[in-house]
N, C-alpha and C positions, 0 to 999 in steps of 0.2 A: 564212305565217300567224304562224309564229314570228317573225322576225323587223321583225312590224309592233309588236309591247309596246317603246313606248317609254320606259316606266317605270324608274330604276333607270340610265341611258345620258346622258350629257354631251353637250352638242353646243357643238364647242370654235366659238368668234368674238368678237367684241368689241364688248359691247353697253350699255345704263345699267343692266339686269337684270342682265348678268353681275359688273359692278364691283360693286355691293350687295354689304354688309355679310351676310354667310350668317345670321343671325340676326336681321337685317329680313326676309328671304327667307321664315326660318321661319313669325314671329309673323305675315307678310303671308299666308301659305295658309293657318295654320289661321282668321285674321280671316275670310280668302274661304272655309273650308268652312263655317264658323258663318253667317255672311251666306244662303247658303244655303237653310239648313235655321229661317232665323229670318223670311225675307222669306214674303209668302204671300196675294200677285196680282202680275201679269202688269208692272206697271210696276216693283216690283223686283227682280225676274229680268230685268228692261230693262237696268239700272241695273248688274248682275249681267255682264249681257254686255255692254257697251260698257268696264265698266274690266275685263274678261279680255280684249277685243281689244288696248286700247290698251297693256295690258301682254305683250300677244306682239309689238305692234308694238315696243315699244321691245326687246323680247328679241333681236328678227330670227332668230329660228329659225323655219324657214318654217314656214306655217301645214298645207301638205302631209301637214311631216314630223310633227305633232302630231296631225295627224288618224288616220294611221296606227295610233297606238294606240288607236284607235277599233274597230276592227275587231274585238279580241279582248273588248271585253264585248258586243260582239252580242247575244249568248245572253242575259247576265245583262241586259242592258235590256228585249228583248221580254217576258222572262217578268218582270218590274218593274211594266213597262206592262200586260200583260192581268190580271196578279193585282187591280193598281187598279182596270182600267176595269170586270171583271165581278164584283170580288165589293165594292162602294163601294155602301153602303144613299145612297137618295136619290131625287129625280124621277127615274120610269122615261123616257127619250125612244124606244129600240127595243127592242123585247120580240119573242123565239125559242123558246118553245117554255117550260123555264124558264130560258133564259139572259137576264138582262134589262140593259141598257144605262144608266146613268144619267147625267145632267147632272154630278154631284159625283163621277161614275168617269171620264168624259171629262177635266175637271180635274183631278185628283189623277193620273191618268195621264200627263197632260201637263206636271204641275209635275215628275213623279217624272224623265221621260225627262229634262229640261232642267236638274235637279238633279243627275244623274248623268253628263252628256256635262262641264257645269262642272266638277263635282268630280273627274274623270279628265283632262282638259286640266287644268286647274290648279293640281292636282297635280303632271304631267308639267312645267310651268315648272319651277317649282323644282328637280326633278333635271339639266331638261336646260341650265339656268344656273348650275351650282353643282357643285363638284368634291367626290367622295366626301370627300376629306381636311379641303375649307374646311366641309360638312356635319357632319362628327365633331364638329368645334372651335363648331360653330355652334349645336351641342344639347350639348355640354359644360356654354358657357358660359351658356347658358338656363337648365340646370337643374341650374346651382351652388348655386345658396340648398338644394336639397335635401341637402346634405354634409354638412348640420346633423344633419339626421336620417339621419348613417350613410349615405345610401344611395350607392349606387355609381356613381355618373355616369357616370364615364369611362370604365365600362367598357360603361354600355347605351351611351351613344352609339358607341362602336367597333361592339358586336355589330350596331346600328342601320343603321351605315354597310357594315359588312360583305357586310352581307343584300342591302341595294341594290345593292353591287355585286356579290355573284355571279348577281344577275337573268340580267343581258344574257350571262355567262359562261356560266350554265348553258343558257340561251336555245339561243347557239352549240354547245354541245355536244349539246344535243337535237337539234336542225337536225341536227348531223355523224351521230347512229347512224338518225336516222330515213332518212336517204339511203343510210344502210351497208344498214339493214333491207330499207329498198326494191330495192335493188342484189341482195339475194341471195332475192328473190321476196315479204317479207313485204308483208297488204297493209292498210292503217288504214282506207280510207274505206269498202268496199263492208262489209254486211252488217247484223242487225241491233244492238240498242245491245249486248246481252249478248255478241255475236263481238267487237262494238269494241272492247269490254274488256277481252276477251281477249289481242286483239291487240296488245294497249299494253306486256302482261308482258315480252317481247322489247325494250321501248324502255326501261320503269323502270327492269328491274335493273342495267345497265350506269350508268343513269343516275345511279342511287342509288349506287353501288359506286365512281363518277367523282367524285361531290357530296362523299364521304367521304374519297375518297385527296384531292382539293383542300383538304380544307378539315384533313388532317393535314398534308398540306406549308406549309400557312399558319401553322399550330400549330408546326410544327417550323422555320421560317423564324425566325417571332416571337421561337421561346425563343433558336434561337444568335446573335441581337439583343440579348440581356439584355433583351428588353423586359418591364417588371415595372408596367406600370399608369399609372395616371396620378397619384398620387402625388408631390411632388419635381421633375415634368416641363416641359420649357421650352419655348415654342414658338417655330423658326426664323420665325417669319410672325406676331405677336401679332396678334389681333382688336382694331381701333380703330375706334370711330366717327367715321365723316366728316361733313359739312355736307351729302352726299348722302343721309346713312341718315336724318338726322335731318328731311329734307324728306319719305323717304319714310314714315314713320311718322307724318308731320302728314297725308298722302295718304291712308293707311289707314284711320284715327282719323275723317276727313272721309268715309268711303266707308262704314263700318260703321253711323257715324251719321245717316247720309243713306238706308242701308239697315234701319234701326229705325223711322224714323220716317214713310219712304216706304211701304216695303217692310210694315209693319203697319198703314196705314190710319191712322195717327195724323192725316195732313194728307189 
């Protein structure tokens, strides 16, 4: 289960998604989670999934391995979907006693599931086309203009990058004490929800205790680095725009718009 979150994990090959500029990458998810949450019938969630296929197809990370992280919101989709479909005022179509069904719960359930499978897959492009390091430099250089006002870029984007990467690390070490626990009799699945919780104490506190010594030896790595910020600092690898970024951002700009106009009924 653990390791189906593919969230936060690289999937190394050689693709038109991986060459991209990490700051098309960027401005291109957050365009596709707004798109979204802005379309709202059935033909721009169309529109929605044919350029998320076509942009895993040029990814070439299989579509498999993207599904995978499917599995871990499970839980958070079903109860997505039933909060819409029985508590959404509207024409009742099946009526239980007093649970009642309606026409505007049925769609608002259905937009909410297809809004949430997008926005987890399309998300997941972006980490699994794009190196924690080229991601730092790629919210760096986005949210430069903010340096004006003091704020501290380079350092959210490091913490930014950070966090993505101890996902899949900490991932693996849950996996490693949950096999230790199991090996010496503990048990997670059987009981009810208040034993399950119980039973998790035995998996946190190493867990947390692991998260901590990591992330002091990271601290204490950095500092015998001299590393002091970003400040003064140069990059081995500058971020340039190519003739490739600049096509895809003509792509995006055509998809958002095309999603405005479709996507709310204008036409």
């Amino acid at each position: 289960m653990l390791r189906d979150i593919t969230l936060g994990q690289y999937y190394q090959t050689d693709s038109v998604i991986h060459r991209l500029d990490p700051r098309v990458k960027l401005v291109t998810t957050i365009c596709f989670i707004v798109s979204l949450f802005v379309v709202d019938n059935f033909i721009g969630y169309l529109i929605a999934g044919v350029f998320l296929a076509v942009v895993i197809k040029l990814s070439k990370v299989p579509l498999k391995y993207m599904l995978r992280g499917m599995k871990s919101i499970v839980f958070l989709l079903l109860i997505a979907v039933v909060f819409n479909l029985f508590l959404t005022p509207g024409e009742a179509v099946v009526t239980f006693w007093k649970i009642k069904i309606t026409m505007e719960g049925i769609r608002q359930a259905v937009f909410m599931a297809i809004r949430l499978v997008f926005l987890i897959i399309g998300s997941s492009v972006m980490t699994l086309t794009t190196t924690p390091n080229n991601l730092t430099d790629g919210m760096e250089k986005l949210l430069g203009p903010l340096k004006i006002f003091k704020v501290p870029v380079h350092e959210i984007a490091m913490m930014m990058s950070i966090a993505l990467r101890f996902i899949p690390i900490l991932l693996e070490e849950t996996d490693k004490i949950m096999k230790a626990q199991i090996a010496r009799g503990a048990d997670f699945e059987s009981g009810n929800l208040i034993k399950k919780a119980k039973s998790l104490v035995p998996l946190l506190v190493p867990l947390f205790i692991s998260a901590f010594r990591r992330a002091n030896d990271l601290a204490m790595a950095m500092e015998a680095r001299c590393y002091r910020g970003g400040e003064h600092r140069t990059k081995m690898k500058p971020l340039i725009y190519k003739k490739r970024d600049g096509l895809a951002y003509g792509v995006v700009v055509c998809y958002l718009t095309l999603c405005i106009v479709v996507g709310r009924g204008f036409i």
